[in-house]
PLY file of the C-alpha trace (Angstrom):
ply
format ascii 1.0
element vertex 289
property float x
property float y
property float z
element edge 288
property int vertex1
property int vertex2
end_header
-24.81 3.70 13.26
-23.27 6.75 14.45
-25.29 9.32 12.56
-28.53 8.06 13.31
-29.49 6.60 10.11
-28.86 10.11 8.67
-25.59 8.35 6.55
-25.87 5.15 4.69
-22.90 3.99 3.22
-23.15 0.09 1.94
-19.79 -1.39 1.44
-18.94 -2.89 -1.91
-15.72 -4.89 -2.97
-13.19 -3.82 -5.33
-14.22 -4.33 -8.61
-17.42 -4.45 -8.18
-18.87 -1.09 -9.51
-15.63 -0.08 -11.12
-12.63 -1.58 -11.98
-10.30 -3.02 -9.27
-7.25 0.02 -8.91
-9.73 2.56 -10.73
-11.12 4.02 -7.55
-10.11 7.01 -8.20
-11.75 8.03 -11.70
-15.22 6.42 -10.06
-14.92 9.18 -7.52
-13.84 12.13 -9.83
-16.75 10.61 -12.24
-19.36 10.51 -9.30
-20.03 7.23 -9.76
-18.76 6.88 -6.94
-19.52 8.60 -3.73
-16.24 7.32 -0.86
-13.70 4.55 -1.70
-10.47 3.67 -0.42
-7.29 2.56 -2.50
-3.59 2.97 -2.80
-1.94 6.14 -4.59
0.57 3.88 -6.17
-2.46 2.72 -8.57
-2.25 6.58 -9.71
1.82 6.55 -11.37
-0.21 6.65 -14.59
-1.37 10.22 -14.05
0.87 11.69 -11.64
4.42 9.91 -12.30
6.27 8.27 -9.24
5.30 10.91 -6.67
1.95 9.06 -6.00
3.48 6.17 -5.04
5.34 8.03 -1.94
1.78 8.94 -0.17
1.33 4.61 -0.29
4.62 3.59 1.18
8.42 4.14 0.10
10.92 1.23 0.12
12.50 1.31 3.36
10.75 4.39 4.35
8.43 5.21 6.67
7.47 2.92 9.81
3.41 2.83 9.83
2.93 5.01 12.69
5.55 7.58 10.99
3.65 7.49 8.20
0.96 8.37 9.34
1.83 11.41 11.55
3.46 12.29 8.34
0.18 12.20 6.47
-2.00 13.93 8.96
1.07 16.42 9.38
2.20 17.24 5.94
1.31 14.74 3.57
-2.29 15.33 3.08
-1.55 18.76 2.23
0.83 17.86 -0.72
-2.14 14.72 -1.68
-4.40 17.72 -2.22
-1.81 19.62 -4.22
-1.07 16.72 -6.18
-5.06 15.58 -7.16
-5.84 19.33 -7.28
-7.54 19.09 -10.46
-9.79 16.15 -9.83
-12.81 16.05 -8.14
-11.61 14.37 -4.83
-11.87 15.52 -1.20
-9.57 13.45 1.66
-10.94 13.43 4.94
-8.26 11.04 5.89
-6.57 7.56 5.96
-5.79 4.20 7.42
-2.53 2.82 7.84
-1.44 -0.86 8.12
1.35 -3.13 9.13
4.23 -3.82 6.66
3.23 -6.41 3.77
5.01 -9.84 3.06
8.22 -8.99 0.94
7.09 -11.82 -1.59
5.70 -15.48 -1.49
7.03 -17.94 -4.06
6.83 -21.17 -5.31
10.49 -21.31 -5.33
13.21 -20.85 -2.36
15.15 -17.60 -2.54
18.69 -17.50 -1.33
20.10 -14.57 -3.18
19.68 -11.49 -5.59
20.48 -14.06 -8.21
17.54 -15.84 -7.79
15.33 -13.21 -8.52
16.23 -13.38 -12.09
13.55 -15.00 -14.75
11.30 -15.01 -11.98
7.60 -14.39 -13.25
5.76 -11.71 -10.22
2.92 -9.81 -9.55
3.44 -6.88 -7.40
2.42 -3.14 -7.57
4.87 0.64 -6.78
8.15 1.25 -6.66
9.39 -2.41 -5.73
8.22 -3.30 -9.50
10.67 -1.14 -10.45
13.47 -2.81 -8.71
12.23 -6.41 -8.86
12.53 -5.66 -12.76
16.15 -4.30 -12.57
17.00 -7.90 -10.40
15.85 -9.48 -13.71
12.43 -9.83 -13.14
8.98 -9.94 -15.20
6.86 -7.80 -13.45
2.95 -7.71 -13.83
0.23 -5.97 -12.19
-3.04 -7.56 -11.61
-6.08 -8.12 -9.15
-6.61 -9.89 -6.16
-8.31 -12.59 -8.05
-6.40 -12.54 -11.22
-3.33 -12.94 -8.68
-4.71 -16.31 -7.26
-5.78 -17.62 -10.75
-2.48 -16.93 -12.28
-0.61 -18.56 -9.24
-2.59 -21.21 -9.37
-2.35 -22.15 -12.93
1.94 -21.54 -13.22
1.44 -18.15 -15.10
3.56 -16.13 -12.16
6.40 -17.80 -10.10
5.12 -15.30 -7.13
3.52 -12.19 -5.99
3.23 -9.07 -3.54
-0.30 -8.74 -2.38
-0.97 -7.67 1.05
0.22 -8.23 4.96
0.38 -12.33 6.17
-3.28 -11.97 7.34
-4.61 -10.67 4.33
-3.20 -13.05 2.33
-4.70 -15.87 4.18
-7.60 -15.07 4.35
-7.54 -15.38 0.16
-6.17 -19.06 0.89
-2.96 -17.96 -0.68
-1.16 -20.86 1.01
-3.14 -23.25 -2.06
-0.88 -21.64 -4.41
2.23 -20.79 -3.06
5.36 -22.59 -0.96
6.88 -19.60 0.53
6.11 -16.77 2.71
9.35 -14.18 2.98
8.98 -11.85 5.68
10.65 -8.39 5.99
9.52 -4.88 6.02
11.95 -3.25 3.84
10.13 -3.28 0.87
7.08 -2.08 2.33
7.40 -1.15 5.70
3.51 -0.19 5.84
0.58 1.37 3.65
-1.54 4.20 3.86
-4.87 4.40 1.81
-6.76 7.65 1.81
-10.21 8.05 2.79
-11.79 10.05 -0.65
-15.38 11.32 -1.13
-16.92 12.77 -4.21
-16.56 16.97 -3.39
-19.84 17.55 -4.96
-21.57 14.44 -2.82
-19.28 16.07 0.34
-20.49 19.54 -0.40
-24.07 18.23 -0.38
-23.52 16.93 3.44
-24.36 19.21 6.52
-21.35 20.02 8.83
-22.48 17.58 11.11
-21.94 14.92 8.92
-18.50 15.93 7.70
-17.35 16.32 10.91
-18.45 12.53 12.37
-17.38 11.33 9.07
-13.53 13.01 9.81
-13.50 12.00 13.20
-14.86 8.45 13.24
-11.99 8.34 10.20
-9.46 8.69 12.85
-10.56 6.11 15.28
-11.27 3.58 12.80
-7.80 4.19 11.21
-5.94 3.02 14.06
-8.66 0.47 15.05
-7.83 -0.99 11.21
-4.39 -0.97 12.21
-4.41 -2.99 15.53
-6.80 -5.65 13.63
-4.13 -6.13 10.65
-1.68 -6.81 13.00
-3.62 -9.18 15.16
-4.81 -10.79 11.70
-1.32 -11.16 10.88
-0.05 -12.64 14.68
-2.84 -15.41 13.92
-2.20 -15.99 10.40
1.88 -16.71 10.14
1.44 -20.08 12.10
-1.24 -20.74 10.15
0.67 -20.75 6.98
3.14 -23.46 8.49
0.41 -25.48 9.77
-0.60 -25.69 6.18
3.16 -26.74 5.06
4.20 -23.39 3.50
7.90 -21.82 5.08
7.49 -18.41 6.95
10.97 -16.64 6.63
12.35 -13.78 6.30
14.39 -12.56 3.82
17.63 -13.47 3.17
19.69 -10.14 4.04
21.15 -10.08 0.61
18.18 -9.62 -1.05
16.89 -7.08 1.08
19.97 -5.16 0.89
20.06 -5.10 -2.60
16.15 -3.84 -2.87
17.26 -0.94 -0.35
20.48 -0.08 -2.38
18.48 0.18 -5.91
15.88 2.14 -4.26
17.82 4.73 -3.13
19.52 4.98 -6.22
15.84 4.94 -7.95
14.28 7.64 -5.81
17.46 9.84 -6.58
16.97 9.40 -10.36
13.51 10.38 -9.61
14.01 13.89 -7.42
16.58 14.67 -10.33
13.73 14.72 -12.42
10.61 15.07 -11.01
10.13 18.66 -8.99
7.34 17.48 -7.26
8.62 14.32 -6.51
11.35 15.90 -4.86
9.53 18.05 -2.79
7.16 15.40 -1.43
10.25 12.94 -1.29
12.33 15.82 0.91
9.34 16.52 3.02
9.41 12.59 4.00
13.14 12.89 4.72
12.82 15.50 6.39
10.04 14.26 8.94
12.18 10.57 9.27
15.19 12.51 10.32
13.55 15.11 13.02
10.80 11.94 14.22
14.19 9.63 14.97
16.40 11.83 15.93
13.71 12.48 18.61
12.80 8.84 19.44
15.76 6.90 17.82
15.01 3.65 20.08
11.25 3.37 19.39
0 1
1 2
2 3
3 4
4 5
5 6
6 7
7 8
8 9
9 10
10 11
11 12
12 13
13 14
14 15
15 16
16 17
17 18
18 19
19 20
20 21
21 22
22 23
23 24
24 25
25 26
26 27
27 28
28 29
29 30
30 31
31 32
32 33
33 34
34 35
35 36
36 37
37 38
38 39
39 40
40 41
41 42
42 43
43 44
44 45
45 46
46 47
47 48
48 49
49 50
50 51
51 52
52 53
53 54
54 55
55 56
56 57
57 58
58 59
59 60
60 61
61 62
62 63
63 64
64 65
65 66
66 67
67 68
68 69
69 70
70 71
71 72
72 73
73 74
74 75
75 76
76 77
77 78
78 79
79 80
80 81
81 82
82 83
83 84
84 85
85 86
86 87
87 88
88 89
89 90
90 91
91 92
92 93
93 94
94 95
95 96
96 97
97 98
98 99
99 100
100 101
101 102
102 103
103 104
104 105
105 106
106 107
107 108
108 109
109 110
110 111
111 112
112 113
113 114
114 115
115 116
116 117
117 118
118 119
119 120
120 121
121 122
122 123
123 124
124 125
125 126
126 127
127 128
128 129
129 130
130 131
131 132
132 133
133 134
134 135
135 136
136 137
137 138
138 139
139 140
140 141
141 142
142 143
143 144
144 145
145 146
146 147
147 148
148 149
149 150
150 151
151 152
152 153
153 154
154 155
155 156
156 157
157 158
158 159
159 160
160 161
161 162
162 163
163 164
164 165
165 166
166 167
167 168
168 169
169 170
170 171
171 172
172 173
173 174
174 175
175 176
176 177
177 178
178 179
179 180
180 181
181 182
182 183
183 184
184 185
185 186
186 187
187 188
188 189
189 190
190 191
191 192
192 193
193 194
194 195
195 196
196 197
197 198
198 199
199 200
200 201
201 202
202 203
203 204
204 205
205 206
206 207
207 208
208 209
209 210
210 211
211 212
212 213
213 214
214 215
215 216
216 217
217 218
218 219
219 220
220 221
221 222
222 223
223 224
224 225
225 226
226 227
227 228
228 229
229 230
230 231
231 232
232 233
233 234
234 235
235 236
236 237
237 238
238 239
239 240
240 241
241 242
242 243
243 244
244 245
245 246
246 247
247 248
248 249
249 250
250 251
251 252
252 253
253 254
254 255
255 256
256 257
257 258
258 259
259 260
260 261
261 262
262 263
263 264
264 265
265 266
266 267
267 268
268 269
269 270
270 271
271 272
272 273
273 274
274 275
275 276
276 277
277 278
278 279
279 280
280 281
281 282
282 283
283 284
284 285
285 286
286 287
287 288
């Protein structure tokens, strides 16, 4: 290990010393010391604004967001989670996630209606506007309820995360597309009083080992997901994409979501303009990469 056996971190699984999605109160409790996560888990505390430092429908490519993180968005994190007891010393970012597997072909908008799905952020939201039931559950609740008829379909992750939970045993359709989630960032979070009790040498090959491994974790998602999609056809399930429709329509009633949501929310607004503003100047720079 890099430190020298002066750091020992063992990994443990979500869920396993607090709840799956509750990350964030195990750090702020100390009961846990680093963990990893998505800010949309955190709507509950901080309203729609914590979703935006995860991903934003048709936002943000992954490498975008995470120059925008490193650049601007870690400072308004912070700001956000300033009264918890939570220090970021960075973040991974990964490749965009599945728009939805079902049991059931999708052709249009219309056939989003009545469907049963488990999914997570803003594109709960909108998948509830399309007529929708909308739940939000675990990994392994996911499976379970797929498996037994209780949801029609679910979001979960990027095609090789997926298979590697053997989703193709409970579902017939993979639909491709990365409007709905064009990536996802996860912060890297440590205790402040655990952090505080660290040297500086520590900190610092704890930041900077962040960074390589973030972009490492990248460029093994996407190989993951290169091997996985034929994968899911060998085992009989269709790989897709999205019928344009549908993705249109998720991109129309997000725009119209996240302009309901600056009208009211200040700090939404100013962490929603900040990501505007770095799209615009990032592709008006490099509009063809």
């Amino acid at each position: 290990m890099a430190s020298g056996g002066q750091l020992e971190l063992p990994l443990h699984s979500g869920g396993e010393i607090v709840p799956s999605m509750k990350e964030l109160d195990g750090i702020n409790e100390g009961v846990l010391d680093m963990a990893s996560t998505c800010t949309m888990y955190w709507r509950d505390r901080f309203g729609p604004a914590a979703n935006l430092f995860t991903y934003q429908i048709a936002g943000l490519s992954p490498t975008e967001q995470f120059f925008w993180m490193n650049l601007e968005g870690m400072d308004l994190l912070r700001e956000m989670t300033k009264d918890y007891n939570v220090t970021f010393v960075g973040g991974t970012v990964t490749v965009p996630e599945i728009f939805i597997n079902t049991k059931k072909p999708l052709s249009s908008p219309e056939d989003i209606k009545g469907l049963k799905l488990r999914t997570a952020g803003d594109d709960g939201t909108i998948f509830t506007q399309m007529g929708a039931s909308v739940v939000t559950l675990s990994t392994e609740e996911t499976y379970e309820a797929a498996m037994r008829g209780v949801i029609d379909g679910f979001q979960l992750s990027s095609p090789g995360y997926d298979w590697s939970i053997a989703s193709y045993e409970v579902i017939d359709y993979v639909y491709l597309g990365p409007e709905r989630q064009p990536c996802e960032w996860q912060p890297i979070m440590v205790n402040t009083d655990s952090w505080n009790e660290l040297p500086d040498s520590l900190k610092m090959l704890i930041t900077e080992t962040g960074k390589a491994f973030a972009m490492e974790y990248y460029q093994f998602m996407t190989q993951r997901d290169l091997e996985a999609i034929p994968k899911f056809r060998e085992k009989g399930v269709t790989v897709t994409f999205i019928p344009q429709s549908i993705s249109d329509e998720m991109v129309k009633r997000a725009a119209d979501l996240y302009a309901k949501y600056a009208a009211e929310d200040p700090f939404f607004d100013k962490v929603y303009t900040s990501i505007e503003n770095f799209k615009k100047a990032y592709r008006d720079a490099w509009k063809r990469m």
